[in-house]
C-alpha positions in Angstrom: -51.6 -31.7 8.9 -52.9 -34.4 11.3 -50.2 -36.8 12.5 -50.4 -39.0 15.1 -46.8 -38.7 15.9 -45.0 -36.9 18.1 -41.6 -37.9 18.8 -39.4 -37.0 15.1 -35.8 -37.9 15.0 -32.9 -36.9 12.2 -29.7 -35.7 11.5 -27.1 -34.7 8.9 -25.7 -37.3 6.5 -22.7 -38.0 8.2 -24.2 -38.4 11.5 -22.5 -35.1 13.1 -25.6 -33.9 13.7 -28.9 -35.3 15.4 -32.2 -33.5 16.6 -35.1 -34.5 17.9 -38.7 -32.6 17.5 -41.6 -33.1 20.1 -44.5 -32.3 18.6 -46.7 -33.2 15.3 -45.9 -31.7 11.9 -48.2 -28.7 11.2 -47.4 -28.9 7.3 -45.3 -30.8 4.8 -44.7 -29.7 1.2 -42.7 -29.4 -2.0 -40.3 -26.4 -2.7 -39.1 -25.5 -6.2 -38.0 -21.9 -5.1 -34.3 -20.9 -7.1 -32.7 -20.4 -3.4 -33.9 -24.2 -2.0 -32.4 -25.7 -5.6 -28.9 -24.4 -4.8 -28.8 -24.8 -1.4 -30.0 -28.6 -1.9 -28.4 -28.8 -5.5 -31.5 -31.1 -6.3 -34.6 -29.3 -8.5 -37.0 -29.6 -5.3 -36.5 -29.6 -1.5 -39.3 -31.3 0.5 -39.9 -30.2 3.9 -42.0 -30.4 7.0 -43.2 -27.9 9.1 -43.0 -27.7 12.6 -43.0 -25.3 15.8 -39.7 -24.3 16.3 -40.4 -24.5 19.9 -39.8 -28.4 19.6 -37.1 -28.5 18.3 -33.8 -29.8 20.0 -30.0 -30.7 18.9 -29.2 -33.6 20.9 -25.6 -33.7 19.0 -23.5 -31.0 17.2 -25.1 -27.8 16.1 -25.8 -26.9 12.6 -24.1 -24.0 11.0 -26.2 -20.4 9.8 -26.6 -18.6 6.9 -28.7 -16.1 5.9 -29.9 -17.4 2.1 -31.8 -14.3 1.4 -33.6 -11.3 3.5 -35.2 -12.4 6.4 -34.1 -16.5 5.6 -31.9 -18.0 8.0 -31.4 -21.7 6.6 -28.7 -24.4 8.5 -26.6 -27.0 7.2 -24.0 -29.2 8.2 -20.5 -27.6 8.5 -19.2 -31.2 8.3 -21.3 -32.8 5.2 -23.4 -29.8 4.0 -26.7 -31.7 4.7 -29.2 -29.1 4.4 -31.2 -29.3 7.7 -33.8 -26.1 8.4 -34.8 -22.9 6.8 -36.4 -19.8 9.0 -38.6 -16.8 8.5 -38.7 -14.0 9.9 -42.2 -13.9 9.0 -43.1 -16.8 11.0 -40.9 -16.8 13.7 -42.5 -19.4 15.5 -42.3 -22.1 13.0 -39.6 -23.8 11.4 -39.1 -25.8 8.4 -37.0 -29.4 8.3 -35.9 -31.2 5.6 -38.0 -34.0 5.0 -35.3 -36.3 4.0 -32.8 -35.4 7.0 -35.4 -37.1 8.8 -35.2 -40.5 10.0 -38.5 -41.8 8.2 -38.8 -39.0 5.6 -41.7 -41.6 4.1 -43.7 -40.9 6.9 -43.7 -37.2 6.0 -45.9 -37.3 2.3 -46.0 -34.1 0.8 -49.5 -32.3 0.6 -49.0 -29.5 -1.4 -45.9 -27.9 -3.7 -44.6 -24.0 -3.4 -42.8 -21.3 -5.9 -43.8 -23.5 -9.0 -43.2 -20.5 -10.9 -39.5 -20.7 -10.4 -39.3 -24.8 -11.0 -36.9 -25.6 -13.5 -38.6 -26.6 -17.1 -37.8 -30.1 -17.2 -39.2 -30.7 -13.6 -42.4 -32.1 -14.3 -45.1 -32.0 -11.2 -46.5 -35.4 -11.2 -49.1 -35.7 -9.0 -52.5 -34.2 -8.2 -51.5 -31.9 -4.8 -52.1 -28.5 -5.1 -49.3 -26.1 -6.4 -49.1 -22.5 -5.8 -46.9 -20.5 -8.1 -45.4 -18.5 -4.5 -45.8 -18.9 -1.2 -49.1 -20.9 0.4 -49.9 -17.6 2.5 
């Protein structure tokens, strides 16, 4: 993903929480996956990818939780703003929500994941690519 950008600021919905992340998004995307629906309670989460490296809590820190194995997501213990999700398998990358983000429009989506597990009624309406799993 090329983006000019590389000073990204966000934060929970209640302000609690605020991070800032040095360096250009590698990825951003569409999740449909059962796990992102209930933590987001939404039928999609959109995120962007970045190196975890870059990433810094200038006020509050998120709460953990590991959502299934080798997942560690955070959240909010104030609002429950869903914030990041982790692999193990990629250590060195993380995963933000596009819409904790201060200009989530700046973030479009370029692809959606785990389409096989999208509710029925959530129709894909656009042309990016879609992968029934992961991207990998």
């Amino acid at each position: 993903m090329s983006e000019a950008k590389t000073r990204h600021a966000g934060g929970c919905g209640c302000g609690a929480i605020r991070y800032r992340i040095d360096e250009a998004p590698l990825a951003s995307g569409i999740c449909h996956c059962q796990t992102c629906r209930k933590v987001a309670s939404a039928p999609t989460l959109p995120f962007v990818t970045f190196p975890v490296r870059a990433l810094v809590y200038e006020q509050g820190a998120p709460r953990a939780f590991a959502s299934s194995k080798g997942v560690v997501r955070t959240f909010c213990g104030s609002c429950g703003s869903p914030l990041s999700y982790q692999n193990d398998a990629d250590p060195d990358l993380i995963d933000i929500m596009t819409v904790s983000l201060d200009e989530p429009d700046a973030y479009h989506p370029t692809f959606h994941v785990w389409t096989s597990e999208k509710v029925s009624w959530d129709l894909i309406c656009d042309d990016l690519p879609a992968h029934p799993k992961s991207r990998a």
